[in-house]
KOLVO-372834 format. One record per residue (C-alpha): residue in one letter; y negated, x negated, z. Coordinates in steps of 0.05 Angstrom, whole numbers, plus 5000, padded with zeros to 4 digits. Each point is the difference from the previous one (the first is absolute). Layout:
BEGIN
AYXZ;...
***
This chain:
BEGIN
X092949080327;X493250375001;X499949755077;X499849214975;X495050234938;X495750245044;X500349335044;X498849594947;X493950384979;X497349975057;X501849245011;X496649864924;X493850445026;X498349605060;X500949314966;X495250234946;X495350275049;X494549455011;X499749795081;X492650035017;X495849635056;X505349625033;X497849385046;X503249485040;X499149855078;X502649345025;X499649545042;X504049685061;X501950145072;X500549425049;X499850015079;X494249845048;X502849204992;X498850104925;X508150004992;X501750394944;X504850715013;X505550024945;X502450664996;X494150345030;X499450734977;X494150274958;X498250694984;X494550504973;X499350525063;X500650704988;X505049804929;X507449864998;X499149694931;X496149335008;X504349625048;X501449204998;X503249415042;X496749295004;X502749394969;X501749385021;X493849795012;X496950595022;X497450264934;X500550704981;X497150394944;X498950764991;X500350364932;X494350575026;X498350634948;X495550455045;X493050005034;X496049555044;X499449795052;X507750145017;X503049785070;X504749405002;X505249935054;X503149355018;X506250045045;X504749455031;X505350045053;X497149735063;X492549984979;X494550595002;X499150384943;X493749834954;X496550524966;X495249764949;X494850504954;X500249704931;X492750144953;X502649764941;X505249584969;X501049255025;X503249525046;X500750135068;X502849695058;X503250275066;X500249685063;X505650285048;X499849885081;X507149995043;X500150665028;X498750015080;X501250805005;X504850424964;X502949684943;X503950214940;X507950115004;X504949374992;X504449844942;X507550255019;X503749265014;X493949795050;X496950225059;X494549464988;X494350404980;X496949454964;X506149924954;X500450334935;X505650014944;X496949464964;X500949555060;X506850245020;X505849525011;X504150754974;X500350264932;X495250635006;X497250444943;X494050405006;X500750694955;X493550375003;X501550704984;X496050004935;X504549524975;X505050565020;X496250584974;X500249644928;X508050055000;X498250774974;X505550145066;X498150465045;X505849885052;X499449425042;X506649654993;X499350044924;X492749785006;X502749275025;X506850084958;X495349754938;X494749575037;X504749515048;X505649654959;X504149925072;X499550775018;X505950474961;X500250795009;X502050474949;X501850684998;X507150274998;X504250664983;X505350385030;X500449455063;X498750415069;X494749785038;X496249584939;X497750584974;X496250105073;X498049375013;X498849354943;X504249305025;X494349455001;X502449344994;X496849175004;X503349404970;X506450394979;X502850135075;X501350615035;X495350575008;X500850025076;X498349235002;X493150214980;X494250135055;X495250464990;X493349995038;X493950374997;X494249675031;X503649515029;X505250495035;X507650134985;X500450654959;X506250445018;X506050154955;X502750524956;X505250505041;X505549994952;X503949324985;X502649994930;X507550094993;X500850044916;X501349504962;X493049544992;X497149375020;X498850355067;X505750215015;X500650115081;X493249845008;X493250365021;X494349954959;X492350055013;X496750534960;X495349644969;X497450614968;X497750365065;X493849594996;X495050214949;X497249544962;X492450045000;X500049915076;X501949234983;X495249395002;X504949584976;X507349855009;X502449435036;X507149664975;X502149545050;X506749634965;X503249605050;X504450185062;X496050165056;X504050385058;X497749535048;X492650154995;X501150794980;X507250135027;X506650334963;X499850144928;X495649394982;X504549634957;X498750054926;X492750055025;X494150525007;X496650404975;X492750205038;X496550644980;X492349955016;X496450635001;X492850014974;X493349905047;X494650164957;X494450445022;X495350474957;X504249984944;X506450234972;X503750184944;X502550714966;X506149824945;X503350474953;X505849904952;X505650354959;X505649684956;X506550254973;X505549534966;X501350034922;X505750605008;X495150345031;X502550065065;X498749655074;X492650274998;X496249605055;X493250365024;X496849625057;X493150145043;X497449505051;X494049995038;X498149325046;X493249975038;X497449635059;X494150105046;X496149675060;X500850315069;X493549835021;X501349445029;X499749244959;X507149764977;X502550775012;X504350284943;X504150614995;X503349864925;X504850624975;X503650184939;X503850674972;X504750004942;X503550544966;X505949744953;X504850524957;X504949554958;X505250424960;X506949804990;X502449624937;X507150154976;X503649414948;X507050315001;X503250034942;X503750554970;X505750275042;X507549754971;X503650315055;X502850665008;X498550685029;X504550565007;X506949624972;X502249234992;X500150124920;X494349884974;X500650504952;X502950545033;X493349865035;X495150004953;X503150774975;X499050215073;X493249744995;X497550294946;X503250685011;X496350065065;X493549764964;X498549485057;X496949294982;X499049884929;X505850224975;X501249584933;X494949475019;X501049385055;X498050195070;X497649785061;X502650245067;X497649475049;X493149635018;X499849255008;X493349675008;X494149985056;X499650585052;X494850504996;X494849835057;X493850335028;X496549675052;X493550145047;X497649355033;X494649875049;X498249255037;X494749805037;X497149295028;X494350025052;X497149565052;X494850065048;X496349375039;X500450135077;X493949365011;X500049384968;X506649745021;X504850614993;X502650414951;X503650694990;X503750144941;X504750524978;X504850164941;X504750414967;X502150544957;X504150524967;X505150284948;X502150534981;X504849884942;X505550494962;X505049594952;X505850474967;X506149504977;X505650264961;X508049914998;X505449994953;X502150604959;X505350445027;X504150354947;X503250695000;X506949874991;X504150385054;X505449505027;X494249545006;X499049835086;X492549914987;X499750674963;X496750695009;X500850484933;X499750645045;X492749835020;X498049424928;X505550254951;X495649454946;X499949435052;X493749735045;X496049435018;X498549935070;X493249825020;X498149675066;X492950205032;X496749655058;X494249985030;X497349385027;X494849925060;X496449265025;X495449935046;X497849385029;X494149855056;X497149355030;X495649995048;X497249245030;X494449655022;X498049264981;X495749435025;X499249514935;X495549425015;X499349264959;X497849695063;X504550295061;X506250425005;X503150504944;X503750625030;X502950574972;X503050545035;X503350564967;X505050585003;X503250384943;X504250534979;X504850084937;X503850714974;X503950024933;X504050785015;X503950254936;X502850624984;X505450124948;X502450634966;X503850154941;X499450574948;X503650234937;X506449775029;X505950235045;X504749875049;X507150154961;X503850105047;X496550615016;X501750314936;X495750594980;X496650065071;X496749294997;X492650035002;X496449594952;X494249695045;X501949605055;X496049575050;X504049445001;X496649605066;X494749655025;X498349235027;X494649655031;X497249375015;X495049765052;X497549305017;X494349965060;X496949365014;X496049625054;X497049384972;X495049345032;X498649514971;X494749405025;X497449414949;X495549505006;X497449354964;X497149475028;X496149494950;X501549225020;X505150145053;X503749305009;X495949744948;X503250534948;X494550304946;X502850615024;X505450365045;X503050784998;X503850245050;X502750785008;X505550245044;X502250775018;X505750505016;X501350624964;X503750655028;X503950384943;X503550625014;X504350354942;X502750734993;X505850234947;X501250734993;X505550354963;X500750834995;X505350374967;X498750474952;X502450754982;X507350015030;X500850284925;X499049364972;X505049625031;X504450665014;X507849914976;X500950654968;X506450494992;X500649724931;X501249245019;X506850095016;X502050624955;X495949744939;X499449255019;X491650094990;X496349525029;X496650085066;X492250005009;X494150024959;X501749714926;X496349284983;X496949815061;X502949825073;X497250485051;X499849825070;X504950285030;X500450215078;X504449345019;X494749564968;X494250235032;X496149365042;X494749955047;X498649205018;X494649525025;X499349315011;X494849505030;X498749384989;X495249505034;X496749354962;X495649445015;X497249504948;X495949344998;X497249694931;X496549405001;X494949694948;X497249354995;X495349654957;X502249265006;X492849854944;X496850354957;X505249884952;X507750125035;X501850565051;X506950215027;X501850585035;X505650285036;X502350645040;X505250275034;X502250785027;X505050215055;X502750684990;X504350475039;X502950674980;X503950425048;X505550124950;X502149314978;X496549545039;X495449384982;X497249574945;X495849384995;X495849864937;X496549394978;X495649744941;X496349284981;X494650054945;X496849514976;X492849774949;X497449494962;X493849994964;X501249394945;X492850244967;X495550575014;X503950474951;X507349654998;X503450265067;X507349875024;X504050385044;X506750155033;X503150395051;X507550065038;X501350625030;X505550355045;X500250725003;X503950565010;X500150844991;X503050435038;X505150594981;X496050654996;X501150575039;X501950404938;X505149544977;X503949825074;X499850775020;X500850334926;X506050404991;X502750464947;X506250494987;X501650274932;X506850494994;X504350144939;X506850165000;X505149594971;X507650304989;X498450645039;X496849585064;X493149995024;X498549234996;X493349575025;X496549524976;X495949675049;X494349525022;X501049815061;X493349825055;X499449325019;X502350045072;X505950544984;X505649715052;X505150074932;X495949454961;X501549495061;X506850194999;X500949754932;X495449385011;X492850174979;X494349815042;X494450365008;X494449634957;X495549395021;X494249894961;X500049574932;X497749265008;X496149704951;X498349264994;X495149894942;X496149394967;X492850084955;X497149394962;X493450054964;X493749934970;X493950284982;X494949704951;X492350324981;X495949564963;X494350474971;X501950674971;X507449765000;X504850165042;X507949765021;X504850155047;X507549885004;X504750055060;X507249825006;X504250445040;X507249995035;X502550585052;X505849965033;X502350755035;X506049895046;X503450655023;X496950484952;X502150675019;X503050444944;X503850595003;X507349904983;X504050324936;X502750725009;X507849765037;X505050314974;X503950225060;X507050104957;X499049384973;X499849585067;X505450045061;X495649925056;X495750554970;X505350394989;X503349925067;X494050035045;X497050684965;X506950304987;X498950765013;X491949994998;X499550164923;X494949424986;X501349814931;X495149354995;X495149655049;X493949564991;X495549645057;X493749585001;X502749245020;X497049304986;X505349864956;X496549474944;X494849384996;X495149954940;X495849444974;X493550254966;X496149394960;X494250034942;X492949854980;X493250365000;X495349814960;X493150234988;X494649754949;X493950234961;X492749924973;X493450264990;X495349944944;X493250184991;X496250134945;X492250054994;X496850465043;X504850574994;X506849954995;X506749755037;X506549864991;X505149855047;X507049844986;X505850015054;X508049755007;X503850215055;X507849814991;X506850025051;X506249714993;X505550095050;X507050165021;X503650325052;X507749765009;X505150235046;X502049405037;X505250145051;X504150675011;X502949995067;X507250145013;X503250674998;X500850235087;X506949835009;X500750785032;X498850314938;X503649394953;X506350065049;X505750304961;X498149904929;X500749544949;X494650144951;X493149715018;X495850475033;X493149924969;X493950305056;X496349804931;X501750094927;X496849784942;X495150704992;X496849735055;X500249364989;X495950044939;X495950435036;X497849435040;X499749414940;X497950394936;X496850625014;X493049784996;X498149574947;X498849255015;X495049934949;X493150325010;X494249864956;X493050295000;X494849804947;X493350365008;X492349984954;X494650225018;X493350134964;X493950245033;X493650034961;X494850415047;X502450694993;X506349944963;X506749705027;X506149954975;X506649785023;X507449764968;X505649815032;X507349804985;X504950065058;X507149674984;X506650245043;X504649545001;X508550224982;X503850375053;X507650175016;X503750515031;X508550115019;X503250594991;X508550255001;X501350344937;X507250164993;X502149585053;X497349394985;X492949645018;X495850044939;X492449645003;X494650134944;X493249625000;X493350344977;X495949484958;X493049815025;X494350374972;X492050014986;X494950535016;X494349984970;X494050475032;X492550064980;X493850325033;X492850104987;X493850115040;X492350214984;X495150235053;X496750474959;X493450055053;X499449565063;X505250395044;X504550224955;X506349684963;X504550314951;X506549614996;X507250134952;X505249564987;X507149954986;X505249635036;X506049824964;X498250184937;X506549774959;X502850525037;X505749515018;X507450195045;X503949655040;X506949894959;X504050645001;X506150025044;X506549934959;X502250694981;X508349795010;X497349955068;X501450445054;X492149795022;X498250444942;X501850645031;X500950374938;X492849884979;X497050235064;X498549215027;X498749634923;X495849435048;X503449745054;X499350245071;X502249395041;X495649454962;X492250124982;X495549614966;X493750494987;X502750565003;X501750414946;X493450534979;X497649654941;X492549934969;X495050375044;X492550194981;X494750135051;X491950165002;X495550015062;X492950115026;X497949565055;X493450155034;X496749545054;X496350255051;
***
């Protein structure tokens, strides 16, 4: 309470406070044929407050509190930069020339360096990263959860691997349909696919959270398939990291925030600067960033028992041995986001050879240490999961890791308006976990158990050779202008799995004489027969064409031959196409074909977990992709998903007004999944092929189901200008879609033989995993009010319902979650010409997602009160923040 006084104050303060010598700069930019540059990018040098894009027509218009003369900047992809010294206030123009020497980097969706997203026949949005910086986020993935309507990620509890790694997700598809670039080039993958129960379930993730922040220029969101101009993964759409240029300046940003319980205290440090090598159009541009976030814990008092399965034979036990509060409600477990600490470091640099070649370089590190927790384990003796000789009151096991990435690219690039573009480049990818596990035991080693285990390690490596050659030719065949690119790519992938302690897979004494459970309590470790070492290559070649038929309509196609050693080969294809009805009121479409391949980690990830059932040591197992057994009972090893996808559009700018909407369908075949847990009791094949081998249940990766994905983006918004000193901007950003499971293929007739029931491969849980997991509605409404000095900043962000299956008693039970509204608020003042004081509050109602049904065996006693299969927002309530930033 005295947090959200104090923000009010301060918020009352500023507004009083009277805003002195502000002025306005305008003006317009227009090339050397006096056409004018819409979307041309404006800024004060040496300031990462005053920054603008031109109009329509050109115009732009600066809201400028500081000293003259000040330096303007005009930038434009595919023209020289302009740098202009401004006296005084006034109107200005810039005149841009086509670049004939290094140029600045493409839009993602074009290898026409004179294209931008404004003249894109694909639905791109340009996210600068003080856009993202004003979210009051200071992790990447949630920076663009509440600035792009299409993008979902939210953090979960007690789910494995998401509390390592957040899912990212565009236009309500799958998180591994989702490329992620940086600069231009395919960022590698998380290590560990996801096996819980969530909407990325079986799949592999990219941490989006490796990559700090402040070392952004702006983020690229590329929403349309496009596998055959980037390869695999492509087919929700992109999403293009580009790391800052600048030179002789930089940045230096502070902040702390803590929710309203008080816990899940962020404190983040990041330092971005760039300087000159000594040579003109040199940069070397790095950042550091220290993060610390602390764990948040929602579970709700514990309605389960201890030491005895009467409750209050329980509570007596309890409060004789003076553990827990003994006449008060109790927590034993910890549901909510992991505790994180994270050192970052990234780096962009490039270095002129002469005046027709180029050297650049980039990359970067993290270090990052997440602790996830499990269920709670109680005390009672005849329990299997059980330990009272070594935690006679119960535990909670908690799951360590420590998380390493390091990425490198190393190229060098001819870029040219007039002749040909090349780009050569090689670069190197590592995500390498290790896992451990404390406070918990492996029961079946009674008293002698340790309590710390490491429980394994995996690794993931992705090198790549990339060339690529564009040119475009002005008038060719009578054309107003003509692109062509073509080049080959050489990918090479690694997957690494290592076993941990023997102890935490170890079938103790007590297994058979107790019936304990084998291996480490709440989390599977790798055991010895798991372990993997695998690589696959896989050789491409593309060719994407562009042609401007007039000045008004362009089409544009492409097309990319792959070939991986595992599986074999794929052909991609897409046809784009523009029309500009007026200068502002574009029109646009594309058809697409794509695919992505299986991952390494799902076709060669494997798992064993023991118990014993009825005085036998039984298995229950994942089996590899190319296990000989799985092609016994009909299961292929995986081809890649096939996607066929359609995009209608428009885009419409007249003034300080702007509109987009795009139409979308997506059509996956052969998505891979991993199947339901088989019962091998309850099937006769099963049962007679693995007679003797004490497997229990099965599961497999297969492309068992199709999905159609359709919706609408749609972006809109305004500026306003008042006098000499103030703006106001107001912005919509809005998604609709749905995700349906079309066709579920038939059961193999090896592992249907013999039984009369219908063998599902997949059951409702993750059915509704696919259709209602994510919500279908997103809406983001954003102000924002900048009068010199002061800023300030609202937004409402709107999650649509969501759904999720579960057995309780034996039947299949489903409970929705309602959609919901957060609300978050933030204020700036730059107290002297470098420095900025900023505090907000994002969502300040302090709103839930709806609580999970306590009849519900989802509830887990009170230990899981928000679901852990379905996420909206996740689950930490209103959160309060303050920063310093200082520009240097």
């Amino acid at each position: 309470m005295m947090t959200r006084t104090l923000t009010l104050s301060f918020f009352i303060f500023l507004i009083i406070e009277k805003a002195t010598a502000q002025n306005v700069i305008s003006g317009t930019v227009r090339d050397e044929k006096g056409n004018t540059l819409q979307g041309a990018s404006l800024r004060v040098v040496n300031s990462s407050e005053y920054a603008v894009i031109a109009n329509a027509s050109g115009e732009f218009r600066i809201v400028y509190n500081g000293a003259f003369p000040v330096t303007i900047e005009a930038s434009y992809v595919g023209y020289a930069s302009v740098a202009k010294e401004i006296a005084a206030a006034g109107a200005y123009e810039f005149v841009m020339d086509e670049v004939t020497s290094f140029s600045g980097v493409t839009i993602v969706g074009s290898r026409n360096r004179l294209r931008t997203n404004v003249d894109s026949p694909l639905p791109i949005t340009i996210i600068p990263v003080s856009e993202l910086m004003r979210t009051g986020q200071t992790e990447l993935g949630q920076q663009l959860q509440f600035t792009e309507p299409s993008f979902q990620s939210a953090k979960y509890g007690i789910n494995g691997s998401l509390g390592y790694a957040d899912y990212a997700t565009l236009r309500g598809m799958s998180p591994d349909q989702l490329l992620v670039m940086v600069n231009g080039k395919r960022r590698h993958q998380f290590s560990i696919p996801h096996i819980g129960f969530s909407i990325s379930r079986g799949m592999v993730v990219t941490d989006l959270n490796a990559i700090p922040f402040l070392a952004l220029d702006r983020t690229e969101v590329l929403k349309d398939g496009a596998a055959s101009q980037y390869g695999s993964d492509a087919i929700a759409g992109i999403i293009n990291l580009r790391l800052k240029e600048t030179v002789n300046q930089g940045t230096l940003k502070t902040q702390i925030g803590t929710t309203a319980k008080g816990d899940g205290t962020n404190y983040m440090a990041a330092l971005n600067y760039g300087f000159g090598l000594k040579k003109e159009n040199s940069f070397f541009n790095f950042t550091f960033m220290h993060q610390t976030l602390g764990e948040t814990n929602r579970s709700d008092p514990y309605t389960g028992t201890i030491y005895n399965g009467n409750r209050a034979i329980d509570d007596s036990i309890r409060a004789a041995r003076g553990v827990y509060p003994a006449n008060d409600p109790y927590k034993v477990g910890v549901f909510g986001a992991s505790e994180v600490k994270a050192n970052q470091f990234f780096y962009n640099t490039a270095y002129p050879l002469n005046d027709r070649w180029r050297l650049y370089s980039f990359g970067g590190l993290s270090y990052k240490e997440a602790v996830v927790y499990g269920f709670f384990r109680n005390a009672i003796p005849g329990n299997a999961n059980s330990s009272p000789d070594i935690y006679p009151d119960g535990f909670t096991p908690e799951f360590p890791s420590k998380d390493r990435d390091y990425s490198i690219a190393v190229g060098i690039d001819r870029n040219t308006a007039t002749g040909w573009n090349m780009d050569f480049s090689a670069s190197f990818g590592r995500n390498a976990v290790h896992r451990y596990a404390r406070r918990t035991v492996n029961a079946s080693m009674g008293a002698a158990s340790p309590t710390e285990f490491y429980v394994g390690f995996s690794s993931f490596n992705q090198m790549i050779a990339d060339a690529t050659l564009s040119r475009s030719y002005k008038g060719l065949w009578g054309l107003h202008n003509a692109n062509f690119a073509f080049g080959g790519q050489f990918r090479v992938d690694e997957y690494v799995m290592r076993k941990g302690d023997e102890d935490s897979f170890r079938v103790g004494p007590l297994a058979l004489a107790q019936n304990k459970a084998p291996g480490v309590q709440g989390i599977a470790a790798t055991a010895l027969q798991d372990e993997a070492g695998e690589a696959r290559s896989n050789i491409g070649a593309f060719a994407d064409i562009e042609l401007d038929i007039t000045e008004k309509w362009m089409i544009a196609g492409a097309a990319r031959f792959e070939n991986y050693s595992d599986f074999g080969a794929n052909i991609s294809g897409k046809l784009a196409t523009l029309y500009k009805i007026t200068p502002g009121l574009f029109l646009r479409g594309s058809v697409n074909r794509g695919f992505r391949a299986p991952s390494l980690q799902q076709v060669y990830n494997s798992a064993t977990s023991t118990l014993v059932q009825a005085g036998q040591i039984r298995y229950t197992k994942q089996y590899r992709s190319d296990d000989p057994f799985l092609q016994e009972i009909g299961v292929s090893y995986p081809k890649p998903e096939i996607a066929t996808s359609y995009n209608a559009g428009l885009t419409f700018r007249p003034g300080g007004f702007h509109l987009s909407a795009d139409a979308y369908l997506v059509r996956v075949n052969d998505k891979i999944i991993i199947s339901e847990a088989l019962s091998v009791n309850n099937i006769q094949a099963l049962r007679t092929k693995l007679e003797g081998t004490g497997i229990q249940s099965l599961s497999f990766f297969t492309n068992h189901v199709n999905t159609l994905t359709k919706g609408i983006d749609i972006s809109t918004g305004y500026q306003w200008h008042f006098g000499r000193s103030q703006a106001l901007s107001l912005d919509l950003g809005a998604t609709f879609n749905r995700t349906d499971v079309k066709d579920i293929k038939n059961t193999p007739e090896a592992i249907q033989a013999g039984t009369a029931a219908k063998v599902a491969i997949i059951d409702t849980i993750n059915i509704a995993l696919i259709e209602t997991a994510q919500p279908r509605q997103k809406i983001v409404l954003s102000l924002h009010y900048l009068a010199g000095k002061f800023q300030a900043q609202v937004r409402g962000t709107y999650f649509g319902k969501v759904a999720a299956w579960e057995r309780s008693g034996g039947l299949h039970v489903i409970q929705e979650f309602g959609g919901k509204t957060l609300a978050d608020a933030s204020v700036s003042y730059r107290f002297f010409q470098k420095l900025q004081l900023s505090a907000g509050a994002n969502n300040i109602g302090n709103v839930y997602p709806d609580r999970v049904l306590p009849t519900l065996s989802a509830y887990g006693s009170g230990q899981s009160p928000f679901n852990r299969n379905v996420n909206q927002f996740g689950f930490a309530g209103a959160y309060y923040y303050a920063g310093l930033t200082l520009s240097l």
